[in-house]
ZAPA-529926 format. One record per atom (N, C-alpha, C, CB): residue in three letters; x, y, z; atom name. Coordinates in nm, 4 decimals, decimal comma. Glycine has a CB too. Layout:
// residues N
{site 'Ala'; {X; Y; Z}; 'CA'} ...
This chain:
// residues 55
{site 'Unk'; {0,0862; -0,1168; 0,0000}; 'N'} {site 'Unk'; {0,0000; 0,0000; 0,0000}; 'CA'} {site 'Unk'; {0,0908; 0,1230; 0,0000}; 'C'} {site 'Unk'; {-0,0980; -0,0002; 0,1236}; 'CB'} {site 'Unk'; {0,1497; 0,2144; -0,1183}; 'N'} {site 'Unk'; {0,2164; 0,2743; -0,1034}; 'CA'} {site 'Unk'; {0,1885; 0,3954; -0,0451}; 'C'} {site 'Unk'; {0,2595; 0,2680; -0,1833}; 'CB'} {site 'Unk'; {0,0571; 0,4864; -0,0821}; 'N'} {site 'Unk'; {0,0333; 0,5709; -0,0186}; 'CA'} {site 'Unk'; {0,0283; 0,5808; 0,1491}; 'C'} {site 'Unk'; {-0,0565; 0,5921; -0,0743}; 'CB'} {site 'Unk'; {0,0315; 0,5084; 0,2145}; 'N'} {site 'Unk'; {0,0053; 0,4378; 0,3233}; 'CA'} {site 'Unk'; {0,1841; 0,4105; 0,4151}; 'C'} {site 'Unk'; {-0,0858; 0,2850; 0,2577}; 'CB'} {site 'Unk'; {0,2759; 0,3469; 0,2875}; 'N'} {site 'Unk'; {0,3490; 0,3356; 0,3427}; 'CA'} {site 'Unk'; {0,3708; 0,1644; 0,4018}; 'C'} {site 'Unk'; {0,3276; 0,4400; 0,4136}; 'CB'} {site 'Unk'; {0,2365; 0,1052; 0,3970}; 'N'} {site 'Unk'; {0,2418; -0,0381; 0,4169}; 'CA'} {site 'Unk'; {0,3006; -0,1307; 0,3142}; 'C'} {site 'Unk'; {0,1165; -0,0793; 0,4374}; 'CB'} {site 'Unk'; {0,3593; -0,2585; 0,3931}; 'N'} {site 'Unk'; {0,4331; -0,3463; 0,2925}; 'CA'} {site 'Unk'; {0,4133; -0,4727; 0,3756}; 'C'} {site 'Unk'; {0,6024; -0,3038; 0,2548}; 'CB'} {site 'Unk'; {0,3814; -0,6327; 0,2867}; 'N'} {site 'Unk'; {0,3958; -0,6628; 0,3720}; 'CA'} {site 'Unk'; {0,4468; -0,7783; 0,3042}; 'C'} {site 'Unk'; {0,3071; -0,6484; 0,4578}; 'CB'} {site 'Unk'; {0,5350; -0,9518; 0,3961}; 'N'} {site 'Unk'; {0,6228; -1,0416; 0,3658}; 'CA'} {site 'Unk'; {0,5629; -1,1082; 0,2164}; 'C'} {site 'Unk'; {0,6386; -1,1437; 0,4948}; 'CB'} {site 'Unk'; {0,6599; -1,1714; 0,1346}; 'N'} {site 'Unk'; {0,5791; -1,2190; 0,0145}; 'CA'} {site 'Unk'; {0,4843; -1,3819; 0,0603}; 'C'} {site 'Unk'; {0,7111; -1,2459; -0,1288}; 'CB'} {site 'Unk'; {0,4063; -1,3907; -0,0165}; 'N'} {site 'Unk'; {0,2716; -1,4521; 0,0171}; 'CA'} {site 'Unk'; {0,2747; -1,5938; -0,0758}; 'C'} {site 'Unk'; {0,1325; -1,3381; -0,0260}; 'CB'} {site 'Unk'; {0,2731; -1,6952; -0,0144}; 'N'} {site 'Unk'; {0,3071; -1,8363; -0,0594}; 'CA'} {site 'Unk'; {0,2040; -1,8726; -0,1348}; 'C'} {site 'Unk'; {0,3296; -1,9388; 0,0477}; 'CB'} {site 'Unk'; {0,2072; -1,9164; -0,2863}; 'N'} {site 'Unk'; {0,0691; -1,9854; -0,3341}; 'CA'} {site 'Unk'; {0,0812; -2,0934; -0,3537}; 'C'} {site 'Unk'; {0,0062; -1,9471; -0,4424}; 'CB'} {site 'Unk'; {-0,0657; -2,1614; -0,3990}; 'N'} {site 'Unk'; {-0,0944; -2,3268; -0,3862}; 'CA'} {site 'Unk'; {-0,1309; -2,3146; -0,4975}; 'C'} {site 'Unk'; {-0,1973; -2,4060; -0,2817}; 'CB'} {site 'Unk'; {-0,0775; -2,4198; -0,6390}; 'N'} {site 'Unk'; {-0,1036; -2,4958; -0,7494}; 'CA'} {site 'Unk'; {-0,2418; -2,5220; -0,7328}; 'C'} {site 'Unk'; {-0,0196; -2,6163; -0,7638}; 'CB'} {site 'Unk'; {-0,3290; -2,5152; -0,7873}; 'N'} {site 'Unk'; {-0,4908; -2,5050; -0,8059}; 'CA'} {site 'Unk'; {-0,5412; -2,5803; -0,9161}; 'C'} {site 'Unk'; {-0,5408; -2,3601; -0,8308}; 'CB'} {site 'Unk'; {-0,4552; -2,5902; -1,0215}; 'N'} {site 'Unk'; {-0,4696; -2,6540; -1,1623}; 'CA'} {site 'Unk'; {-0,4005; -2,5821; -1,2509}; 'C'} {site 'Unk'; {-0,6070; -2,6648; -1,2140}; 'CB'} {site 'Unk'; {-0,3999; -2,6106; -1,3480}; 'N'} {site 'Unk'; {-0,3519; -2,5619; -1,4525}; 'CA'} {site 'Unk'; {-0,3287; -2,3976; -1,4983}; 'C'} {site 'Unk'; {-0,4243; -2,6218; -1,5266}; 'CB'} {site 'Unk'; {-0,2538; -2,3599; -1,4425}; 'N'} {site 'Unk'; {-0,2267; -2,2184; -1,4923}; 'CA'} {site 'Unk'; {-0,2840; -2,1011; -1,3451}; 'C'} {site 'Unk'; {-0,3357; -2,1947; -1,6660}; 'CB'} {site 'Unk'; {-0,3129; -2,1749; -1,2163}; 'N'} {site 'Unk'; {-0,4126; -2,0966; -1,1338}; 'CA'} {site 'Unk'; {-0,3104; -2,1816; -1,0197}; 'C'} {site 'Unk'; {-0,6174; -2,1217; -1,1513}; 'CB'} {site 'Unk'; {-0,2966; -2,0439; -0,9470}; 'N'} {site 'Unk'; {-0,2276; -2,0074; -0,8172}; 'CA'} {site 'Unk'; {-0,3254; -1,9434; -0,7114}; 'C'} {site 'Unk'; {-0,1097; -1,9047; -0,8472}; 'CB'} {site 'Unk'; {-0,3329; -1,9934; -0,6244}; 'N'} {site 'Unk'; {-0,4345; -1,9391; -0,4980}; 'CA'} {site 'Unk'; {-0,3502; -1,9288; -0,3580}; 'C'} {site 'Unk'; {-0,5745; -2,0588; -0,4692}; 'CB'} {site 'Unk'; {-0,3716; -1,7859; -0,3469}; 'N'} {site 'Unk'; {-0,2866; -1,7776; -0,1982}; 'CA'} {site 'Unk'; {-0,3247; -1,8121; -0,1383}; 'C'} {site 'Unk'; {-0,2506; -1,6916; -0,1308}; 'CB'} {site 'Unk'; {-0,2642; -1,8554; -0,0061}; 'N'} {site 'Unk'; {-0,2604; -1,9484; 0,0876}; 'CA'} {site 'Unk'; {-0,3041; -1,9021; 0,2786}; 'C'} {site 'Unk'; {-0,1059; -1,9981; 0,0602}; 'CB'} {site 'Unk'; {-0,2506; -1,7239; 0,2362}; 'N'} {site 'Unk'; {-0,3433; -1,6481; 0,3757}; 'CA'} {site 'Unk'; {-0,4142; -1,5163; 0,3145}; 'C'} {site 'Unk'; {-0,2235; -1,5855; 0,5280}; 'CB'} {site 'Unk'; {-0,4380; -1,4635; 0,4480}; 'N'} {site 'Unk'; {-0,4614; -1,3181; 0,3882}; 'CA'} {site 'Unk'; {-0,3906; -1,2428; 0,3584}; 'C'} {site 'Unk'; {-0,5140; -1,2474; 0,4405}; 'CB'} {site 'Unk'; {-0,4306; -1,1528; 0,1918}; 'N'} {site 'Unk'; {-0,3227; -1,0729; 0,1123}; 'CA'} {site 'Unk'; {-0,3739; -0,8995; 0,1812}; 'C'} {site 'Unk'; {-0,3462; -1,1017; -0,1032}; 'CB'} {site 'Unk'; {-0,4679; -0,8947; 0,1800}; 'N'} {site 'Unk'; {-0,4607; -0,7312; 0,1874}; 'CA'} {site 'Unk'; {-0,5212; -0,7028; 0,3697}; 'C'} {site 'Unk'; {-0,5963; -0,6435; 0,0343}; 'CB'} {site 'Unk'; {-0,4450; -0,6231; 0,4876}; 'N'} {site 'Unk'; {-0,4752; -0,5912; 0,5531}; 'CA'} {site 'Unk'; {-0,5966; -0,4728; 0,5774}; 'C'} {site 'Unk'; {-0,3860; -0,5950; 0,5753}; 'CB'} {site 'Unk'; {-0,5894; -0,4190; 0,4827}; 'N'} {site 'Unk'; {-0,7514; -0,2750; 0,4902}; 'CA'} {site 'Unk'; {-0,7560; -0,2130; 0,3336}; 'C'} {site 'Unk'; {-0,7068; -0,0786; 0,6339}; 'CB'} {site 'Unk'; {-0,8348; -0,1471; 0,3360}; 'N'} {site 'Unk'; {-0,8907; -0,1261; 0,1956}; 'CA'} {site 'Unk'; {-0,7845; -0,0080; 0,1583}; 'C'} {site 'Unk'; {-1,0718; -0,0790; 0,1874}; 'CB'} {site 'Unk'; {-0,7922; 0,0242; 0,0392}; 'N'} {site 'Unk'; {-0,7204; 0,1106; -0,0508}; 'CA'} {site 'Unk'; {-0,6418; 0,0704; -0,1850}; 'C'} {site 'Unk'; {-0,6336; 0,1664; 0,0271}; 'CB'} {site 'Unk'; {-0,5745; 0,1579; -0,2029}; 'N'} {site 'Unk'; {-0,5079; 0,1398; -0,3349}; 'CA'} {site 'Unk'; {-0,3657; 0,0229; -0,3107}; 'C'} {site 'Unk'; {-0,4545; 0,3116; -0,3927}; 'CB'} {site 'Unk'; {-0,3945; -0,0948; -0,3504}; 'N'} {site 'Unk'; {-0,2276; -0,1792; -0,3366}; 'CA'} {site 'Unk'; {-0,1565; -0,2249; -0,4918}; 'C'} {site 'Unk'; {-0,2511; -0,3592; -0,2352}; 'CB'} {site 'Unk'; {-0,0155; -0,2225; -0,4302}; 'N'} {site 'Unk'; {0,0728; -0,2456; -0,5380}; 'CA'} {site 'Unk'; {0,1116; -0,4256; -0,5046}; 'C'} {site 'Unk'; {0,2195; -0,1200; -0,5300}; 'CB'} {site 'Unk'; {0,0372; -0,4903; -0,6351}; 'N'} {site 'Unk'; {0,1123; -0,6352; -0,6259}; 'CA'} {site 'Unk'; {0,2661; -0,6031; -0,7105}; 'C'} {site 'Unk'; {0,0019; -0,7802; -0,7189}; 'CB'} {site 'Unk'; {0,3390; -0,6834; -0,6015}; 'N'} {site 'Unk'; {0,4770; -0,7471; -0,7116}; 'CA'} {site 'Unk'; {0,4806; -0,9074; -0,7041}; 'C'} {site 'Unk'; {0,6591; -0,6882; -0,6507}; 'CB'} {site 'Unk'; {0,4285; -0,9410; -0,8432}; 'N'} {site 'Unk'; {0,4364; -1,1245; -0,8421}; 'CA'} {site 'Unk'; {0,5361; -1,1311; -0,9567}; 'C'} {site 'Unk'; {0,2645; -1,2311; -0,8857}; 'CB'} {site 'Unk'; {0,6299; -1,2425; -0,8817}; 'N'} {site 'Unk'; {0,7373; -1,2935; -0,9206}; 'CA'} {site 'Unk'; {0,6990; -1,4407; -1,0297}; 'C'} {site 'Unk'; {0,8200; -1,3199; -0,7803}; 'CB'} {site 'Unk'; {0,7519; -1,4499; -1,1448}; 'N'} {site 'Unk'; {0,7394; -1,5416; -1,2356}; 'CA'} {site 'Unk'; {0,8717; -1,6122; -1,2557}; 'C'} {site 'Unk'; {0,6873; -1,4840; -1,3522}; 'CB'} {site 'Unk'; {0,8924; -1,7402; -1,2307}; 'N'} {site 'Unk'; {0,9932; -1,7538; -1,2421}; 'CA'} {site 'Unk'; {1,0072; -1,9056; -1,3129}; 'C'} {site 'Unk'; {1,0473; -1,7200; -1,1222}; 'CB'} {site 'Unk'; {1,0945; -1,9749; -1,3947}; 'N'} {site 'Unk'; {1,1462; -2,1150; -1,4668}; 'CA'} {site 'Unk'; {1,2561; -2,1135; -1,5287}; 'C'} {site 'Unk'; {1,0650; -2,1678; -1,5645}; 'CB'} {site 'Unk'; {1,2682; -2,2011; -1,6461}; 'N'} {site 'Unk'; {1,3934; -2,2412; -1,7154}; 'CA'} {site 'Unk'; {1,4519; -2,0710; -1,7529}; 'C'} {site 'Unk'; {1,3554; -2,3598; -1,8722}; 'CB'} {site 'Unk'; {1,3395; -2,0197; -1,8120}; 'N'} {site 'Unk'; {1,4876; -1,8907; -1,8709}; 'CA'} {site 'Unk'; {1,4432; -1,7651; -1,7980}; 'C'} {site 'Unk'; {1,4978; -1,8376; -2,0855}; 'CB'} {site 'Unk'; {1,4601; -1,7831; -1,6703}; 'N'} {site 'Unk'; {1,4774; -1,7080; -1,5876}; 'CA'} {site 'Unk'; {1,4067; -1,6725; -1,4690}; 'C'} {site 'Unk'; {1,4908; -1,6385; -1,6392}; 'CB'} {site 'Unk'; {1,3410; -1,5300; -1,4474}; 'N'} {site 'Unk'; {1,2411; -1,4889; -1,3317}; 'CA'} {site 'Unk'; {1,1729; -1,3215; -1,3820}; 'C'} {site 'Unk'; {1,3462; -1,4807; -1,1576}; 'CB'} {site 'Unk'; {1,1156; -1,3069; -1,3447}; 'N'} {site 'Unk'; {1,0230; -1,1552; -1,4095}; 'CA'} {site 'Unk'; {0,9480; -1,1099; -1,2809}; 'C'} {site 'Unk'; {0,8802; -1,1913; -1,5577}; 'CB'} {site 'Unk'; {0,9554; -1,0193; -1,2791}; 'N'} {site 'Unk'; {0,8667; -0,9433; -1,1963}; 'CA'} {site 'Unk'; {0,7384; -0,8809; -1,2292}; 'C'} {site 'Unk'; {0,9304; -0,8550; -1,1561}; 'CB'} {site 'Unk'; {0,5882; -0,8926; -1,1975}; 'N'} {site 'Unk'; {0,5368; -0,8177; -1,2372}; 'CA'} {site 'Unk'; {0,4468; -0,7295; -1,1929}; 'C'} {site 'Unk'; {0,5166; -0,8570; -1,2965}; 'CB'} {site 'Unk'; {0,4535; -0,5571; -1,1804}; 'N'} {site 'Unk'; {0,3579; -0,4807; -1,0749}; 'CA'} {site 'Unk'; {0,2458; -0,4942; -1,1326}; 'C'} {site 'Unk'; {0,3816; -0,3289; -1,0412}; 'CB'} {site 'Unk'; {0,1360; -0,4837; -1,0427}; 'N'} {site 'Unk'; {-0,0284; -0,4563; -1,1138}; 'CA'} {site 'Unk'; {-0,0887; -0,3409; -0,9436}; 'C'} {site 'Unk'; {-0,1643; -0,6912; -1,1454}; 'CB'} {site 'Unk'; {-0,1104; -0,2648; -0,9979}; 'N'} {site 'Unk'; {-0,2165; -0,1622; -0,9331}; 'CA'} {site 'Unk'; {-0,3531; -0,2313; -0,8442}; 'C'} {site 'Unk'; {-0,2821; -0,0698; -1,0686}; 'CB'} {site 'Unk'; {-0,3852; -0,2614; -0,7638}; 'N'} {site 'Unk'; {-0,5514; -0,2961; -0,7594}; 'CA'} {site 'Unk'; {-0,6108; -0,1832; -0,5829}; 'C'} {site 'Unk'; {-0,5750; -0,5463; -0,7310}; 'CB'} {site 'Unk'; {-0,7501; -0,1637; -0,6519}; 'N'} {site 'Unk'; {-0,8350; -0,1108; -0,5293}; 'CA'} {site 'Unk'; {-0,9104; -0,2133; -0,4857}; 'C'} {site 'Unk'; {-0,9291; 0,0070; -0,5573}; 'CB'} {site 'Unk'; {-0,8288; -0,2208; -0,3363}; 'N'} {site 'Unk'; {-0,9360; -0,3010; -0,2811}; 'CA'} {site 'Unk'; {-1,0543; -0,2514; -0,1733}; 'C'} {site 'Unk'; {-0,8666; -0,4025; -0,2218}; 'CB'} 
């Protein structure tokens, strides 16, 4: 939550099926504007990627 100043540890997901990752606790502590950074990673390499969301 940048406006905010909040950050919080990265968040473990569970294989769900095919192409679908489901986290495993709770992601957002209170409402507002948050910044995801999800990490992609295999054979040729790792990527980072931000996405914006209001929660």
């Amino acid at each position: 939550m940048p406006a905010m100043g909040h950050a919080l540890p990265p968040v473990a997901t569970v294989l769900a099926g095919p192409g679908v990752f489901v986290a495993t606790r709770e992601v957002f502590t209170m409402d507002g504007v948050w910044e995801l950074s999800i990490t992609v990673s295999g054979d040729r390499g790792e990527e980072v990627i931000t996405v914006t969301v209001l929660v």
